[in-house]
C-alpha positions as a LaTeX table, in Angstrom:
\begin{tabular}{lrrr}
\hline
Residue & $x$ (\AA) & $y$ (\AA) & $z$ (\AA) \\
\hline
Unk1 & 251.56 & 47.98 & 102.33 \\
Unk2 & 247.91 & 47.89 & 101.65 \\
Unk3 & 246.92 & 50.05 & 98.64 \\
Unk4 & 243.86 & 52.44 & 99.62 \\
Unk5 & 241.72 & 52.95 & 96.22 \\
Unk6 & 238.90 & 56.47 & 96.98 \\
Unk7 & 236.19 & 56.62 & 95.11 \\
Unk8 & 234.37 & 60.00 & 94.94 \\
Unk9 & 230.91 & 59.80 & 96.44 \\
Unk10 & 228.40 & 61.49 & 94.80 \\
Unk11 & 225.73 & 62.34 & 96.19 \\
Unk12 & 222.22 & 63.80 & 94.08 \\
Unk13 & 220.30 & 66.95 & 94.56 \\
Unk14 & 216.89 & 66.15 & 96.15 \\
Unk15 & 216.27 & 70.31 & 96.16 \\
Unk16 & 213.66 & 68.98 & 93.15 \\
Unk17 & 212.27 & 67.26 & 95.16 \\
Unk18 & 211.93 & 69.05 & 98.23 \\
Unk19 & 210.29 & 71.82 & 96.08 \\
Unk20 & 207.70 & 69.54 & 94.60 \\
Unk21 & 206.96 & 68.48 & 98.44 \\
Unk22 & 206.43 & 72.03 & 99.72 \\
Unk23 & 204.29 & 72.83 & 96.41 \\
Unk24 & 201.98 & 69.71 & 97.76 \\
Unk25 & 201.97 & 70.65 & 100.95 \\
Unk26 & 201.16 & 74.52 & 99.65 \\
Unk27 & 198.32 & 73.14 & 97.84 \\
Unk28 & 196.85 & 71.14 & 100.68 \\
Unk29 & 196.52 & 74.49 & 102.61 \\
Unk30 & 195.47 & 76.41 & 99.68 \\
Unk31 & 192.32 & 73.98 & 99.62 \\
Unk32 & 192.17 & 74.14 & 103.69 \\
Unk33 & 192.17 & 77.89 & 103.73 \\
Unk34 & 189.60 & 78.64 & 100.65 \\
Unk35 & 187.08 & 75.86 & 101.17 \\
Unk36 & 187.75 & 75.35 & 104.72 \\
Unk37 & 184.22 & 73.51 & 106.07 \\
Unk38 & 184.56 & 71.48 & 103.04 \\
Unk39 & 188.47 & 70.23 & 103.94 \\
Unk40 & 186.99 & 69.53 & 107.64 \\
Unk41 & 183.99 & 67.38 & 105.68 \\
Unk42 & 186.75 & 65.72 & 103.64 \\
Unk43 & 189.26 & 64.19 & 106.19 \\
Unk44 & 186.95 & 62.62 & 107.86 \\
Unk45 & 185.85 & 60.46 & 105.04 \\
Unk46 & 186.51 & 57.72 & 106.82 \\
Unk47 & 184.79 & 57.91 & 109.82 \\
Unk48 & 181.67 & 59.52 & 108.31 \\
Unk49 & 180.21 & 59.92 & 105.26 \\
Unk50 & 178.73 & 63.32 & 105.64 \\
Unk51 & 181.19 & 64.71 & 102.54 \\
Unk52 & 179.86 & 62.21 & 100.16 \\
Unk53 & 176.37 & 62.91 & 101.30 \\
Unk54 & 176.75 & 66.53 & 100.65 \\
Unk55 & 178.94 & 66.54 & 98.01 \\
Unk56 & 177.48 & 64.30 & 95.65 \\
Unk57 & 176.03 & 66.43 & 92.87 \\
Unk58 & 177.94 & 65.84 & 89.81 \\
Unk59 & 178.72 & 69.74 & 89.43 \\
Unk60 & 181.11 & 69.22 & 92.37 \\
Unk61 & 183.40 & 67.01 & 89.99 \\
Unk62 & 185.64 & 69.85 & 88.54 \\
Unk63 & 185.62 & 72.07 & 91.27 \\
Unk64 & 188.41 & 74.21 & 92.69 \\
Unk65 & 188.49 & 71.75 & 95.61 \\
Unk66 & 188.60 & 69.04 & 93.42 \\
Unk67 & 191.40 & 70.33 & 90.91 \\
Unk68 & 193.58 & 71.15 & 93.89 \\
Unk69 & 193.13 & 67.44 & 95.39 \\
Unk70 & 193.75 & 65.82 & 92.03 \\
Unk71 & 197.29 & 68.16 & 91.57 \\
Unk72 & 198.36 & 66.66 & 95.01 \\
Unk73 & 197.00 & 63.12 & 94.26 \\
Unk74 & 199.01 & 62.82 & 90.81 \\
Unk75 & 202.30 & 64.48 & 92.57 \\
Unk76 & 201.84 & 61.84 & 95.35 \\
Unk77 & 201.11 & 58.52 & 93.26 \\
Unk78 & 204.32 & 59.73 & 90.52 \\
Unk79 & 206.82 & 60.08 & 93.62 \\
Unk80 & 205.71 & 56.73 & 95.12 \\
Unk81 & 205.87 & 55.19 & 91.53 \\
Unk82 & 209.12 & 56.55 & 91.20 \\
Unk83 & 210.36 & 55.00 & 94.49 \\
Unk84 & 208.63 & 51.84 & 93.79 \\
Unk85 & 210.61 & 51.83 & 90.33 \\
Unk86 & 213.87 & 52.53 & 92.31 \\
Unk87 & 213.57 & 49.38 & 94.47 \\
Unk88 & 212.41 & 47.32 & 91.85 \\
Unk89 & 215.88 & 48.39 & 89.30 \\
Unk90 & 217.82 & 48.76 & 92.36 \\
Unk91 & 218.76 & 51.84 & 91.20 \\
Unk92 & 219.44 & 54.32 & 93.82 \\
Unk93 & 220.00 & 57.18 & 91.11 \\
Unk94 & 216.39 & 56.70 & 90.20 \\
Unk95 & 215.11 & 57.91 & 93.42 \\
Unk96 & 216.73 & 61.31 & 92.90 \\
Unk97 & 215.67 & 61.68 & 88.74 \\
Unk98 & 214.12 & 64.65 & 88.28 \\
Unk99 & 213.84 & 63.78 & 84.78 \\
Unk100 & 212.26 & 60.79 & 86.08 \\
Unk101 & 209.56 & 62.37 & 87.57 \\
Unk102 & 208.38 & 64.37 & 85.28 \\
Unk103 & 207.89 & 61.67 & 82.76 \\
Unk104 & 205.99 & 59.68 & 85.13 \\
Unk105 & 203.97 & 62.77 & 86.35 \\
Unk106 & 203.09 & 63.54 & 82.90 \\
Unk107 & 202.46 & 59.95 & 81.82 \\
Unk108 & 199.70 & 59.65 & 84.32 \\
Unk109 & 198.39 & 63.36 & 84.18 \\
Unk110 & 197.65 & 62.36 & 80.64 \\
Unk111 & 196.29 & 58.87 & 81.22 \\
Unk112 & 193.79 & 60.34 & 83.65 \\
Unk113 & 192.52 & 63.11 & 81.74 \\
Unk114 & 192.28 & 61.41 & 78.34 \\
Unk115 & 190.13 & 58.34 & 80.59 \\
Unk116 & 188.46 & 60.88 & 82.03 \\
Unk117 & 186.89 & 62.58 & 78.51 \\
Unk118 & 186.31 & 59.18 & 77.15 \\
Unk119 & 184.17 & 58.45 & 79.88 \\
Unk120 & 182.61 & 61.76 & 79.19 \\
Unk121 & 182.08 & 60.51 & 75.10 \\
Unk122 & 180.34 & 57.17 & 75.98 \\
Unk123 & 178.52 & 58.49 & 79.40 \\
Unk124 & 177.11 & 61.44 & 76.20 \\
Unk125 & 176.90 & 58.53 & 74.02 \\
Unk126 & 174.68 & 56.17 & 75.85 \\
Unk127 & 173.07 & 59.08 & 77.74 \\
Unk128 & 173.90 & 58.85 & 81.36 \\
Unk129 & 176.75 & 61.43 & 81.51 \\
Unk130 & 175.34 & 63.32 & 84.72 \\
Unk131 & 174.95 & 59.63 & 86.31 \\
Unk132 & 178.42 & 58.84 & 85.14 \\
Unk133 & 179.66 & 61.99 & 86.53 \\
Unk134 & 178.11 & 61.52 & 89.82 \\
Unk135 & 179.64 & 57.85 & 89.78 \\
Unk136 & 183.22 & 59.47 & 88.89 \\
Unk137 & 182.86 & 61.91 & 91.88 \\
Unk138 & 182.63 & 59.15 & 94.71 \\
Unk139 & 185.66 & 57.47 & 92.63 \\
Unk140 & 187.76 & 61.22 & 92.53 \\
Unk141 & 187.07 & 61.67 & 96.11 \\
Unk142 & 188.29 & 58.35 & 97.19 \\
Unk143 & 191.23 & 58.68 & 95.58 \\
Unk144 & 192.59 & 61.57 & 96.07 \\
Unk145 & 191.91 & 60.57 & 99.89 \\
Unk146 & 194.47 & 57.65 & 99.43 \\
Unk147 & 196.72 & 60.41 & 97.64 \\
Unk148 & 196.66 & 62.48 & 100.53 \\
Unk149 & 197.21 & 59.51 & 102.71 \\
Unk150 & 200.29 & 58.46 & 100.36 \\
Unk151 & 202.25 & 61.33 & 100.04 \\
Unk152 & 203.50 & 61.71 & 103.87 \\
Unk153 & 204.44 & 58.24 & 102.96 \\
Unk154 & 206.14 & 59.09 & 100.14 \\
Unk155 & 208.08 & 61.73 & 101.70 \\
Unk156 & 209.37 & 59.19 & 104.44 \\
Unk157 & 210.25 & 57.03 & 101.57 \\
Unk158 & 212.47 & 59.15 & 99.67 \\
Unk159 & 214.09 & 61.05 & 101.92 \\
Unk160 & 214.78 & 57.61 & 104.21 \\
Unk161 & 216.80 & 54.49 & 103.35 \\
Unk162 & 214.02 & 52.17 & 103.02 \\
Unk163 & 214.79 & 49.66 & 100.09 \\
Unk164 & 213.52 & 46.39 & 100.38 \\
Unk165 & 210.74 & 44.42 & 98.19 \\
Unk166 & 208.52 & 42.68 & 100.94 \\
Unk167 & 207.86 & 46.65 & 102.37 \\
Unk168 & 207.09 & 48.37 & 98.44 \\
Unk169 & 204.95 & 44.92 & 97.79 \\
Unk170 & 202.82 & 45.60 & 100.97 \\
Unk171 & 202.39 & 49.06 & 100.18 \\
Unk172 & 201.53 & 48.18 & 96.79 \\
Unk173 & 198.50 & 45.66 & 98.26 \\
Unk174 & 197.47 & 47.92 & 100.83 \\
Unk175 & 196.63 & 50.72 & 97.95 \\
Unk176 & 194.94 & 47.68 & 95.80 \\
Unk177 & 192.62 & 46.84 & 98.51 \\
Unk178 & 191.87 & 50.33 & 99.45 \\
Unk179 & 191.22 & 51.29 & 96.30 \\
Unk180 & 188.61 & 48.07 & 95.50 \\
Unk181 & 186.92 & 48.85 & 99.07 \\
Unk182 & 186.31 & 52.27 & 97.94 \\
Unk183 & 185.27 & 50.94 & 94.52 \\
Unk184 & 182.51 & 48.43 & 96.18 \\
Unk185 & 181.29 & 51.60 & 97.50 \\
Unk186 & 180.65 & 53.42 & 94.60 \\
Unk187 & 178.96 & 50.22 & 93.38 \\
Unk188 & 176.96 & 49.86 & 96.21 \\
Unk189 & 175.90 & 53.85 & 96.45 \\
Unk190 & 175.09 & 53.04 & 92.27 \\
Unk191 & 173.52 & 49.50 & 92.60 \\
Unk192 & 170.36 & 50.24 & 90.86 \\
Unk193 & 172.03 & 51.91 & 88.08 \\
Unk194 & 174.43 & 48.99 & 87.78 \\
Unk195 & 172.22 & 45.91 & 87.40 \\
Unk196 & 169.69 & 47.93 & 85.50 \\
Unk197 & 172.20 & 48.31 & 82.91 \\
Unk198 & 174.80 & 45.41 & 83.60 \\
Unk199 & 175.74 & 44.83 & 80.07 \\
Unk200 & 176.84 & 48.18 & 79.37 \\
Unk201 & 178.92 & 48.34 & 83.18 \\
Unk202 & 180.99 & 44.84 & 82.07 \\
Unk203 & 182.00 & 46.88 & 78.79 \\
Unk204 & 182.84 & 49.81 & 81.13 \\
Unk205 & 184.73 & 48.07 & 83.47 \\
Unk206 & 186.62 & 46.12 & 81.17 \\
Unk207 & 187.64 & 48.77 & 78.54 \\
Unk208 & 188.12 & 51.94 & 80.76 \\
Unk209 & 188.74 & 50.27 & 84.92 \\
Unk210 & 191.41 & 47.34 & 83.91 \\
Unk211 & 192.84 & 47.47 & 80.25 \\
Unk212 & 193.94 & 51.29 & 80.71 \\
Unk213 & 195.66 & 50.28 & 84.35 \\
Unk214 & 197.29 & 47.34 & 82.61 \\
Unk215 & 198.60 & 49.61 & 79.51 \\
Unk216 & 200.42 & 52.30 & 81.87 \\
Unk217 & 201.32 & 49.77 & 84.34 \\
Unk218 & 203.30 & 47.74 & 80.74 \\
Unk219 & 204.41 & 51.43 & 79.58 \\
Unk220 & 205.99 & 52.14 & 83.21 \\
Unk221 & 207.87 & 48.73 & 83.83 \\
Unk222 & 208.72 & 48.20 & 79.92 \\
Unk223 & 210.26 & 51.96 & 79.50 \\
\hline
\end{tabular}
């Protein structure tokens, strides 16, 4: 006789989950509805650059639009890290740890905001803070672009059975590239600025656009 051993299968609440998703896609027409000739502008950033041509004074930076765009951009980018950290543990309950989430959430709400007013301390220090806001502005606006873009992916991802390396790895280079193209064109709208003051830019770009992506990318994998 063949002995039959059950397991019980347990399966996780993704109601978390789903509620974080409808609160993103809540916000998204929340910005739509209140600045609505401004959301048209925006998604079509890339096929025109008619937003960042009329949205580039630096009192645009904290914004209502803005605020609302960064809330879904931070809630995008911690689900995908989240998945990506699932994949790489090969941890299924990871996917569905609500606890999970809100550490990462948190972890990079606070990385952004405390880069954010240190760029604000040296941009007052050296006395180019409404240069260096108009600089971050192109950068926001970029990203939360490819936080938009991310989250239907995200959504797919989680609620789907995708686990496998070679997909998260091309994701992963896709956003890397994306993110330097839209860099290059913040340099490029800022050239002047850049060369005139080089020195200063290296010490910029070294202290507060790699070493800070480095530390959260060592506290994420580490802990």
């Amino acid at each position: 006789m063949i002995a039959l051993e059950l397991h019980p299968r347990i399966i996780a609440s993704k109601d978390w989950a789903t509620i974080i998703f409808v609160i993103s896609l809540f916000l998204i027409v929340l910005a739509k509805t209140i600045f609505e000739t401004r959301f048209n502008d925006y998604i079509r950033l890339l096929v025109s650059d008619k937003y960042t041509k009329i949205y580039k004074e630096s009192s645009h930076l904290m914004s209502g639009f803005n605020v609302i765009l960064f809330l879904v951009n931070v809630i995008s980018l911690s689900f995908f890290i989240q998945l990506a950290l699932a994949n790489y543990e090969d941890d299924i309950k990871l996917k569905t740890d609500w606890v999970l989430f809100v550490r990462v959430f948190t972890l990079l709400s606070v990385f952004i905001l405390c880069k954010f007013l240190i760029e604000k301390i040296l941009a007052a220090t050296f006395g180019i803070e409404s240069l260096l806001e108009q600089f971050n502005l192109q950068k926001v606006t970029f990203r939360t672009y490819i936080g938009l873009l991310l989250l239907p992916v995200s959504i797919i991802l989680f609620y789907g059975n995708y686990s496998s390396d070679s997909l998260f790895i091309t994701l992963i280079i896709i956003l890397l590239i994306i993110n330097l193209v839209t860099y290059l064109i913040s340099l490029k709208n800022y050239q002047n600025f850049v060369f005139g003051k080089l020195f200063y830019f290296i010490l910029y770009l070294c202290a507060l656009e790699i070493a800070p992506y480095y530390f959260i990318y060592y506290l994420i994998t580490k802990n």
